[in-house]
PDB file of N, CA, C and O in Angstrom:
ATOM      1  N   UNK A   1     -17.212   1.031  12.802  1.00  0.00           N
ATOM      2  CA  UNK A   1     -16.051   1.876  12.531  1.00  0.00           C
ATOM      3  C   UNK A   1     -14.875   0.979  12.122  1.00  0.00           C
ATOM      4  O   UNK A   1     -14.719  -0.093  12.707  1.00  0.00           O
ATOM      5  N   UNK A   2     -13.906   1.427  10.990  1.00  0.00           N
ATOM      6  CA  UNK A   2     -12.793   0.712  10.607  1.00  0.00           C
ATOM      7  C   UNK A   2     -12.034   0.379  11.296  1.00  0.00           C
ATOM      8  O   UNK A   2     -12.180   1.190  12.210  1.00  0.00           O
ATOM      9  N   UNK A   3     -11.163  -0.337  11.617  1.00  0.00           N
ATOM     10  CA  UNK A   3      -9.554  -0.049  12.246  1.00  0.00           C
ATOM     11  C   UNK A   3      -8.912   1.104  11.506  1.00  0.00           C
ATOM     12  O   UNK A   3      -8.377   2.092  12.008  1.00  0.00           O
ATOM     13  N   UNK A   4      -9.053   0.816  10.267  1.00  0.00           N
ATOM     14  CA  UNK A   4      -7.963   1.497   9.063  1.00  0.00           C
ATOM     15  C   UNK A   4      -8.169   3.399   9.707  1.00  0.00           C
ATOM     16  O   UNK A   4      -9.056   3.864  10.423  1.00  0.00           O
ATOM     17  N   UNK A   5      -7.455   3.804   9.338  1.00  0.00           N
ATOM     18  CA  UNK A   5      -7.738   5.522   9.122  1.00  0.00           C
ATOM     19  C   UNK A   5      -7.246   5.774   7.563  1.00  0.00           C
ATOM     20  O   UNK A   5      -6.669   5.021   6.779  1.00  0.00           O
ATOM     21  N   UNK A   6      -7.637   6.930   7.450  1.00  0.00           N
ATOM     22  CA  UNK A   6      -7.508   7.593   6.080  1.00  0.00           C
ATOM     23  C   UNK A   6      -6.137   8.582   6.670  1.00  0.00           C
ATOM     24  O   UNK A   6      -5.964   9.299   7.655  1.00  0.00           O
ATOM     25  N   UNK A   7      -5.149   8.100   5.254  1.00  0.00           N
ATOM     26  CA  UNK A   7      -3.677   8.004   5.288  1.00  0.00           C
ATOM     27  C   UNK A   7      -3.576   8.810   3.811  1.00  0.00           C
ATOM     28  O   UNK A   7      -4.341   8.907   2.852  1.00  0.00           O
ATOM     29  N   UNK A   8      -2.515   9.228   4.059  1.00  0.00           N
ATOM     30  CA  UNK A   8      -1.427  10.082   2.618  1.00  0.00           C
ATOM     31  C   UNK A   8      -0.972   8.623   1.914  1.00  0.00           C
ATOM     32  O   UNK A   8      -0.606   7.610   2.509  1.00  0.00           O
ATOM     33  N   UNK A   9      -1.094   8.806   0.618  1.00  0.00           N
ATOM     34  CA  UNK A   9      -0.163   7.405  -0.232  1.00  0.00           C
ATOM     35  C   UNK A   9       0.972   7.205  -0.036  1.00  0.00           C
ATOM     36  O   UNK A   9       1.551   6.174  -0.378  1.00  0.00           O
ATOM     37  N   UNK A  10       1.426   8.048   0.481  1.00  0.00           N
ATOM     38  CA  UNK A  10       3.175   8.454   0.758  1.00  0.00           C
ATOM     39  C   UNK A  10       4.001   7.726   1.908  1.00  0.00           C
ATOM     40  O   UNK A  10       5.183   7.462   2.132  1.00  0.00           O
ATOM     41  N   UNK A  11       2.362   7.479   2.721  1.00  0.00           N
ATOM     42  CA  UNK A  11       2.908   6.918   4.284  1.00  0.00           C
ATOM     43  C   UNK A  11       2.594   5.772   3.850  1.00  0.00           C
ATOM     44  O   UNK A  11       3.224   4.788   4.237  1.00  0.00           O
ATOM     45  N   UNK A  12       1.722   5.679   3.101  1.00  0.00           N
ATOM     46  CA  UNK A  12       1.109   3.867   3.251  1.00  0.00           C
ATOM     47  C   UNK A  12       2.308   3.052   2.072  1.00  0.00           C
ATOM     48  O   UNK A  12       2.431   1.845   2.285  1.00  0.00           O
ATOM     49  N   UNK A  13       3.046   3.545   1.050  1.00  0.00           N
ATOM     50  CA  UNK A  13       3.836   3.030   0.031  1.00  0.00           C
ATOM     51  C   UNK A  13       5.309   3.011   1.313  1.00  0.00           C
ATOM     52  O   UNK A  13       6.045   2.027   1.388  1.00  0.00           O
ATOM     53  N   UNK A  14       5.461   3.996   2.019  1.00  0.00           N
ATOM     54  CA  UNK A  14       6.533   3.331   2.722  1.00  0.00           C
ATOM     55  C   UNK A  14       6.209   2.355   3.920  1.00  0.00           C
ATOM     56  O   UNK A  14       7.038   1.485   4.184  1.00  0.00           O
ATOM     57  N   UNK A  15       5.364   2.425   4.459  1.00  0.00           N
ATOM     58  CA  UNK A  15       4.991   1.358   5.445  1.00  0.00           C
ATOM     59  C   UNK A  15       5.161  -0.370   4.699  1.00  0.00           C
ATOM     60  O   UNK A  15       5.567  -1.420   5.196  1.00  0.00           O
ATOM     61  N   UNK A  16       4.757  -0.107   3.620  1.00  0.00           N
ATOM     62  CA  UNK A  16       4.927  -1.172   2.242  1.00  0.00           C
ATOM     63  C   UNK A  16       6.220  -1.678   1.975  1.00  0.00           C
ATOM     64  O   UNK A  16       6.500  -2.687   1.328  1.00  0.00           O
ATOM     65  N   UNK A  17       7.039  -0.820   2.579  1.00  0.00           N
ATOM     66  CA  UNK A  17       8.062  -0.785   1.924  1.00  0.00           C
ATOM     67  C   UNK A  17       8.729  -1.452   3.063  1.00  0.00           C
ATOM     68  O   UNK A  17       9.490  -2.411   2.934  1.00  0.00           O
ATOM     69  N   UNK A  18       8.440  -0.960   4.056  1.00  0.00           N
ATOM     70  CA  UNK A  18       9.081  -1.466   5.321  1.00  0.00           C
ATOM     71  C   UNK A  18       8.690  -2.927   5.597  1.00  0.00           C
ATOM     72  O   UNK A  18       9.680  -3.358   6.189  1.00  0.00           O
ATOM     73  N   UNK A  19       7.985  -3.724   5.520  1.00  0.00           N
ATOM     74  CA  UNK A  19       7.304  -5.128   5.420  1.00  0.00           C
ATOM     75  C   UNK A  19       7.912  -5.970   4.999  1.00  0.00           C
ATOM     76  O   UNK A  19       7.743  -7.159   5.271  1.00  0.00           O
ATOM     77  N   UNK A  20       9.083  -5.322   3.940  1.00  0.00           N
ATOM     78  CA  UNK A  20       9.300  -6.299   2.537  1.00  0.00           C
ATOM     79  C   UNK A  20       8.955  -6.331   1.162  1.00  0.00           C
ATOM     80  O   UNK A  20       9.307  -7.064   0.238  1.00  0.00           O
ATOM     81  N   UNK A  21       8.140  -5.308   1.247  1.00  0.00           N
ATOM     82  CA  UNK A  21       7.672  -4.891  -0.579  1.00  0.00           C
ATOM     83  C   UNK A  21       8.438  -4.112  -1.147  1.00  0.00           C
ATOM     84  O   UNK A  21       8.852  -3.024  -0.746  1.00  0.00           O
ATOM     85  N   UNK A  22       8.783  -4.997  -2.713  1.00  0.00           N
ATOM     86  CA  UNK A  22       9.781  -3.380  -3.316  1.00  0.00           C
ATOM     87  C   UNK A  22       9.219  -3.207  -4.533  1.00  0.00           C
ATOM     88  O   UNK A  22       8.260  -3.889  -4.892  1.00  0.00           O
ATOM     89  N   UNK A  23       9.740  -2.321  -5.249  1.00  0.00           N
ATOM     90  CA  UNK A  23       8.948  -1.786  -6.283  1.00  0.00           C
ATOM     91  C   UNK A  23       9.436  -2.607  -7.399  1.00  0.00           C
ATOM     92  O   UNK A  23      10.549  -3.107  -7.232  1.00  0.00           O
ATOM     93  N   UNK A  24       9.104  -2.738  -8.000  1.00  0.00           N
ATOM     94  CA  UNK A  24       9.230  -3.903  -9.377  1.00  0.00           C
ATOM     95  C   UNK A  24       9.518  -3.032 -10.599  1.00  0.00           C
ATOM     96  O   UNK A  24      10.574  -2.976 -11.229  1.00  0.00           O
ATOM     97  N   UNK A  25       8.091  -2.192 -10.870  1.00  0.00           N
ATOM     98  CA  UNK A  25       8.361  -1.296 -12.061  1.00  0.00           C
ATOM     99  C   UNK A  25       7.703  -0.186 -11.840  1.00  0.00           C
ATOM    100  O   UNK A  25       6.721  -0.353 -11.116  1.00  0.00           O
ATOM    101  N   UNK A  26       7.836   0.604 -12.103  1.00  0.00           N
ATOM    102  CA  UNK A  26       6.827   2.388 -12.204  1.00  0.00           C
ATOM    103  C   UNK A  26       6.321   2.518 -13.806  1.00  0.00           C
ATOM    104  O   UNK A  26       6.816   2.185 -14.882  1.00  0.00           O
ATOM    105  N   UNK A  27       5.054   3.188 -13.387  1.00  0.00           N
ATOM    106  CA  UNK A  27       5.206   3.750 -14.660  1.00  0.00           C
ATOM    107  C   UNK A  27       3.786   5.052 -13.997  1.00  0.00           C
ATOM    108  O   UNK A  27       2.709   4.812 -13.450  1.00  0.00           O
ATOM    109  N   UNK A  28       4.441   6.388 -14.372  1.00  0.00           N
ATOM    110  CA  UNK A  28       3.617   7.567 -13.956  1.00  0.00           C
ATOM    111  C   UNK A  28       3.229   6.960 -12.644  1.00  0.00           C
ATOM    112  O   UNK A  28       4.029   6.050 -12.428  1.00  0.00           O
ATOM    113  N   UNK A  29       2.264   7.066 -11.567  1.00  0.00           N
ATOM    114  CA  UNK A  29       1.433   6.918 -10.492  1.00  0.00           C
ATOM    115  C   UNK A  29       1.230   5.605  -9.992  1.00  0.00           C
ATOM    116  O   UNK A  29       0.774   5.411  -8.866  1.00  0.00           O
ATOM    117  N   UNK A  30       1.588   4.573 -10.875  1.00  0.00           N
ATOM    118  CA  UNK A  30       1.638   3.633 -11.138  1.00  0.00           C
ATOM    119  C   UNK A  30       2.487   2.352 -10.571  1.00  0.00           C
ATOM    120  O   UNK A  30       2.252   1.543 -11.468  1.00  0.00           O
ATOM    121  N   UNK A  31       3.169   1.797  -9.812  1.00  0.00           N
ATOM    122  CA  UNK A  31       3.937   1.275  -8.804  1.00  0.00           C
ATOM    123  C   UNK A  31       3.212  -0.436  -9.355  1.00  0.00           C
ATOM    124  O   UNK A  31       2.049  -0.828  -9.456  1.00  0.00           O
ATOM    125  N   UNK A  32       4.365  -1.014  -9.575  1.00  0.00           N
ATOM    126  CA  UNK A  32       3.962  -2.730  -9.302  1.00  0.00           C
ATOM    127  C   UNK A  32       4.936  -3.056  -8.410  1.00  0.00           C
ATOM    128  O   UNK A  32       6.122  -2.819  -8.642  1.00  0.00           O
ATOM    129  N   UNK A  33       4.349  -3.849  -6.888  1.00  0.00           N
ATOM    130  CA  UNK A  33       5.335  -4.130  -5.903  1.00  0.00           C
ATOM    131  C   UNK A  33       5.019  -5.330  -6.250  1.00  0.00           C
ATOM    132  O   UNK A  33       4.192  -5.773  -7.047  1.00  0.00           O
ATOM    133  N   UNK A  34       6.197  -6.072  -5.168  1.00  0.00           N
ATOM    134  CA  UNK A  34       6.385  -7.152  -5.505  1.00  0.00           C
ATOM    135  C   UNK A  34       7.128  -7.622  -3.934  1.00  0.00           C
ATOM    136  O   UNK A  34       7.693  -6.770  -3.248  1.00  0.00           O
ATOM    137  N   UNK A  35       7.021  -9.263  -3.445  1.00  0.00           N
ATOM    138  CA  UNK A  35       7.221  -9.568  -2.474  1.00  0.00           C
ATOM    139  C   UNK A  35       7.441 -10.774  -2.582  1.00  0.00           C
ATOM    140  O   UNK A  35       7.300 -11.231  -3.716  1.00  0.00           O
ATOM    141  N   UNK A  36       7.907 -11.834  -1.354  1.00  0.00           N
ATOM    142  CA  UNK A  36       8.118 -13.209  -1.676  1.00  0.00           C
ATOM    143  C   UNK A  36       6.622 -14.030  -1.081  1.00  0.00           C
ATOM    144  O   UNK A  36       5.952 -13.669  -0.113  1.00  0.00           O
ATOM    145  N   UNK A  37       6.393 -15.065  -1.867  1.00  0.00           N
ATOM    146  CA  UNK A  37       5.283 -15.279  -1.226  1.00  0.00           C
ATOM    147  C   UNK A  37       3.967 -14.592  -1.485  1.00  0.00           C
ATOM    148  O   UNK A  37       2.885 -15.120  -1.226  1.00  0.00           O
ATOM    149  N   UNK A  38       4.108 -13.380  -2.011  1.00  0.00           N
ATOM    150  CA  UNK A  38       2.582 -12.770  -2.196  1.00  0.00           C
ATOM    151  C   UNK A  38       2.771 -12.628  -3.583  1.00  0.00           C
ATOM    152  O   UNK A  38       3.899 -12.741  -4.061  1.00  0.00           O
ATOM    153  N   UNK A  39       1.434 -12.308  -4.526  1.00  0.00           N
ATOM    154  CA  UNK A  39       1.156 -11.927  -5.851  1.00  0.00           C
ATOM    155  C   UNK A  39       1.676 -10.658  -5.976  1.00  0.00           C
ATOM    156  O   UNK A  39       1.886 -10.017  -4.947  1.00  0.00           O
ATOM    157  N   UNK A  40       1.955 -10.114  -7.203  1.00  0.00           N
ATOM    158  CA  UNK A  40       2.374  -8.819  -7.299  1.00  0.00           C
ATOM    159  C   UNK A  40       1.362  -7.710  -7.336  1.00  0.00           C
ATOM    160  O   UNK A  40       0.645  -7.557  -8.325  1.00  0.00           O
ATOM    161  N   UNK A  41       1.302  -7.094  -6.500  1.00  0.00           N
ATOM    162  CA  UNK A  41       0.339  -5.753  -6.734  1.00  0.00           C
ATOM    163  C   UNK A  41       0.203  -4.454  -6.990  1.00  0.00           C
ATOM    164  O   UNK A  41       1.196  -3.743  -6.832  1.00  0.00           O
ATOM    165  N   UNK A  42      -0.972  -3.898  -7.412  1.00  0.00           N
ATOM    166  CA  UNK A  42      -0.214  -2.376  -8.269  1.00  0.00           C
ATOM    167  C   UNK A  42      -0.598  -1.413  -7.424  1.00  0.00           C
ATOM    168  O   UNK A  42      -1.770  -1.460  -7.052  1.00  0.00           O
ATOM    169  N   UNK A  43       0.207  -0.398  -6.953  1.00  0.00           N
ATOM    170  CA  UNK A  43       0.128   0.673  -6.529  1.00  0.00           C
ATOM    171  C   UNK A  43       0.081   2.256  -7.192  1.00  0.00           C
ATOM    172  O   UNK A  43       0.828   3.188  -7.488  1.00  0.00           O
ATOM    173  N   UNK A  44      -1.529   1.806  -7.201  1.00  0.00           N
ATOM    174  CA  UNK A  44      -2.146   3.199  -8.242  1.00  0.00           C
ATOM    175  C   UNK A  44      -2.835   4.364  -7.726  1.00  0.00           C
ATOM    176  O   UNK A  44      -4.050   4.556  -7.754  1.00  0.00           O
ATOM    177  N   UNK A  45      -1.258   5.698  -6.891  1.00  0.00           N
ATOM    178  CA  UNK A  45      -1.745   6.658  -6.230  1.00  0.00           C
ATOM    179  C   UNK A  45      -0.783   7.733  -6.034  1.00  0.00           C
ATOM    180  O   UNK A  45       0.421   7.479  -6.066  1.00  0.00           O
ATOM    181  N   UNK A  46      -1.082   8.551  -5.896  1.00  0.00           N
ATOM    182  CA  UNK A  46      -0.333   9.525  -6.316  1.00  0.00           C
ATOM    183  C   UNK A  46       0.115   9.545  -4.745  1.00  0.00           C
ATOM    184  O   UNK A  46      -0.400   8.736  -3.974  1.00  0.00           O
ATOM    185  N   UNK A  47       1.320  10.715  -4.179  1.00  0.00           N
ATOM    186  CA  UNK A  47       2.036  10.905  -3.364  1.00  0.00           C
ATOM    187  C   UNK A  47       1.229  11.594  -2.233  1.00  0.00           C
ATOM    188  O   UNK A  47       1.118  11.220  -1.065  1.00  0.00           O
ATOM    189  N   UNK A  48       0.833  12.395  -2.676  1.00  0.00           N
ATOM    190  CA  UNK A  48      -0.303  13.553  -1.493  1.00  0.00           C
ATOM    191  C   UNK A  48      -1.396  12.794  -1.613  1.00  0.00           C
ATOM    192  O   UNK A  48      -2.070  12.892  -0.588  1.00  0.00           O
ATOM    193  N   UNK A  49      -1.969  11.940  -2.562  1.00  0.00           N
ATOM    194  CA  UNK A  49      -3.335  11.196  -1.960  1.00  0.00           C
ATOM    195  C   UNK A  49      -3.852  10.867  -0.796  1.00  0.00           C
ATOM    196  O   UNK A  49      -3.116  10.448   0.097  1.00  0.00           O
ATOM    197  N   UNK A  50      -5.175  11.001  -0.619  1.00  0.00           N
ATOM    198  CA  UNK A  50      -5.691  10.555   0.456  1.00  0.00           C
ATOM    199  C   UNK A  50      -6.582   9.438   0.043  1.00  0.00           C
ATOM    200  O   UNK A  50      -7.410   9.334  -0.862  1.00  0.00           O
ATOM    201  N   UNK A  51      -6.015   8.345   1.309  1.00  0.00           N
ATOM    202  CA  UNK A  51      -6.342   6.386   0.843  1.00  0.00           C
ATOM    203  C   UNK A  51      -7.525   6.252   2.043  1.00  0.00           C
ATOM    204  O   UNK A  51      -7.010   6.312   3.160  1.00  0.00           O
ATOM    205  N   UNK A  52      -9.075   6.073   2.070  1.00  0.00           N
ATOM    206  CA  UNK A  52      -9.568   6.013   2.797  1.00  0.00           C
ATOM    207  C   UNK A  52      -9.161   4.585   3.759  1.00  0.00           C
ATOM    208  O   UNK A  52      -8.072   4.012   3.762  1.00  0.00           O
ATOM    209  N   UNK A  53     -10.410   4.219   4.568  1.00  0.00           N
ATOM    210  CA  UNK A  53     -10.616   3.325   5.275  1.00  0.00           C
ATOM    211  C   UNK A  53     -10.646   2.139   4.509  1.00  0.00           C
ATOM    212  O   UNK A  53      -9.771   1.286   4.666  1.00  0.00           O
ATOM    213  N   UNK A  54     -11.825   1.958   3.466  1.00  0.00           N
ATOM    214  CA  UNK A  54     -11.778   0.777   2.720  1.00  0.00           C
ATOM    215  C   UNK A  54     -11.009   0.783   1.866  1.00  0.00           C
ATOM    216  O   UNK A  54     -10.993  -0.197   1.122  1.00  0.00           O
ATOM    217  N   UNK A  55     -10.366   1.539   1.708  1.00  0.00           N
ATOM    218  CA  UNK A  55      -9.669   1.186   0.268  1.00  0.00           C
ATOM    219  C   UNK A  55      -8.135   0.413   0.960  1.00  0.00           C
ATOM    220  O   UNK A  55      -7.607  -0.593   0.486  1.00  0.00           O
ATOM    221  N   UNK A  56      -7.584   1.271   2.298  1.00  0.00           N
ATOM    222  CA  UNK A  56      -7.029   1.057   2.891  1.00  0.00           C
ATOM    223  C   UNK A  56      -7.002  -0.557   3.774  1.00  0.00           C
ATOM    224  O   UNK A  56      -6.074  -1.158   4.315  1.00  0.00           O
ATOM    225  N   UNK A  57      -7.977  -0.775   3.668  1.00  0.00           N
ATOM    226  CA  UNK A  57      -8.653  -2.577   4.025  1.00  0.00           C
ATOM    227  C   UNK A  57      -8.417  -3.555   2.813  1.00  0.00           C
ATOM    228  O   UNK A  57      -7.652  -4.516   2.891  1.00  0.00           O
ATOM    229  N   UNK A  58      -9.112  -3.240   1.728  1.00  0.00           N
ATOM    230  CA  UNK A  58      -8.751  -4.093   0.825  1.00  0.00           C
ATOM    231  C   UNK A  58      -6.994  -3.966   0.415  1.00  0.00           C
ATOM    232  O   UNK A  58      -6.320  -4.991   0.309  1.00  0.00           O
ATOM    233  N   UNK A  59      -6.691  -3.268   0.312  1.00  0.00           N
ATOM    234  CA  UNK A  59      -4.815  -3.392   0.487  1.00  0.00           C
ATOM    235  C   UNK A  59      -4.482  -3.813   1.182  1.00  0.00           C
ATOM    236  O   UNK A  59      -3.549  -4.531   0.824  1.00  0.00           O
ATOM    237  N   UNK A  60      -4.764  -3.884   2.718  1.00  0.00           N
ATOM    238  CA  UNK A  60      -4.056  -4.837   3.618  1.00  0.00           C
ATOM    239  C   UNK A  60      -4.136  -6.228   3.087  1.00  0.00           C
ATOM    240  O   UNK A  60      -3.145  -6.943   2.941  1.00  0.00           O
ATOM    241  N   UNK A  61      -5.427  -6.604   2.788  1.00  0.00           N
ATOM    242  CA  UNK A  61      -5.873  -7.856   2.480  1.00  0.00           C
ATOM    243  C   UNK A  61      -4.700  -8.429   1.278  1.00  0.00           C
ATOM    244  O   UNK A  61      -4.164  -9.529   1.411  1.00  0.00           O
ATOM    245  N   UNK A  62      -4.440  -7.628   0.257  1.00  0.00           N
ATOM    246  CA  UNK A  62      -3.664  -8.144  -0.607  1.00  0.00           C
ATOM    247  C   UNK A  62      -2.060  -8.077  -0.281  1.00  0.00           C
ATOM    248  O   UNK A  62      -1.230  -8.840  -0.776  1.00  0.00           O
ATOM    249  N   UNK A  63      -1.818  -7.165   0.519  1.00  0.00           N
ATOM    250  CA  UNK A  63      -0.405  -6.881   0.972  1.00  0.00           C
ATOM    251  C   UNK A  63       0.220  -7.473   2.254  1.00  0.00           C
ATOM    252  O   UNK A  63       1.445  -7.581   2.290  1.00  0.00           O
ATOM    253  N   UNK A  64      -0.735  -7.976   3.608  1.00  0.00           N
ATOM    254  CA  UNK A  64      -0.417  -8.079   4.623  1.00  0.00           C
ATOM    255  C   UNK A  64       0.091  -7.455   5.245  1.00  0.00           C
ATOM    256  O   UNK A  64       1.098  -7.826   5.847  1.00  0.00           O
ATOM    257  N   UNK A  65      -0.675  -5.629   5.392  1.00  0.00           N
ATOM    258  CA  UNK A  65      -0.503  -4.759   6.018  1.00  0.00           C
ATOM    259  C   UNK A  65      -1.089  -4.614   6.984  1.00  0.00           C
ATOM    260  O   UNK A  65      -2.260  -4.966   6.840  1.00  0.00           O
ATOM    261  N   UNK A  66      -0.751  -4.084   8.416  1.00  0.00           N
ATOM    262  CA  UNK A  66      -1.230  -4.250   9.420  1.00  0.00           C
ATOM    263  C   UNK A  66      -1.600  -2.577  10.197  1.00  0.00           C
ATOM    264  O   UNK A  66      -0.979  -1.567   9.864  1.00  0.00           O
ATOM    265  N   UNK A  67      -2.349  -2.578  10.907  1.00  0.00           N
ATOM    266  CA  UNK A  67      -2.612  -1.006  11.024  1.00  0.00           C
ATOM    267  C   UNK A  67      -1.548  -0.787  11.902  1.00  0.00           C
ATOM    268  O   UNK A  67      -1.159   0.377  11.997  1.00  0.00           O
ATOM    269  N   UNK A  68      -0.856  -1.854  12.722  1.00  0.00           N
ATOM    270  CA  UNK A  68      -0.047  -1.535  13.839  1.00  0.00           C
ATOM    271  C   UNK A  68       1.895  -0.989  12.998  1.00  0.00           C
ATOM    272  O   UNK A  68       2.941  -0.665  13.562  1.00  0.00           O
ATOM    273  N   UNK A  69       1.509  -1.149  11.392  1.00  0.00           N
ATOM    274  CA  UNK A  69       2.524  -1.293  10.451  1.00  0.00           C
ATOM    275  C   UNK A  69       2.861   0.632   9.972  1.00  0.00           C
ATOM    276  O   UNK A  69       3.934   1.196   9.757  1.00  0.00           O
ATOM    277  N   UNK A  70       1.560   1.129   9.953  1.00  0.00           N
ATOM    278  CA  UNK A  70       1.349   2.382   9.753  1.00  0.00           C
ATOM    279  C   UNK A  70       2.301   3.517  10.623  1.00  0.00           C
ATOM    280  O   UNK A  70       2.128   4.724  10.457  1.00  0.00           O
TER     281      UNK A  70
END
């Protein structure tokens, strides 16, 4: 079983947000954040989405999101 749970995009882009990530550029669904220290990454999800477990894992991995962050 994951740690992660399956989350709204809505909660997981502000939890993102709260860390230190800000948005760089939009374009439609489309989000490039950006941070110090990390690569820039794209946030490709709509608002009411639902972000499973893994998908929700491999984003931590690139973001240094933590489930305790959620």
């Amino acid at each position: 079983m994951s740690e992660w749970p399956s989350m709204k995009a809505r909660r997981v882009l502000a939890a993102l947000l709260r860390i230190g990530w800000i948005v760089k550029r939009e374009a439609s669904s489309h989000k490039v954040l950006a941070r110090e220290g990390w690569i820039d990454t794209v946030f490709a999800f709509h608002d009411g989405e639902e972000i499973g477990p893994r998908m929700l894992a491999r984003l931590a991995k690139r973001t240094g999101l933590r489930p305790e962050d959620l």
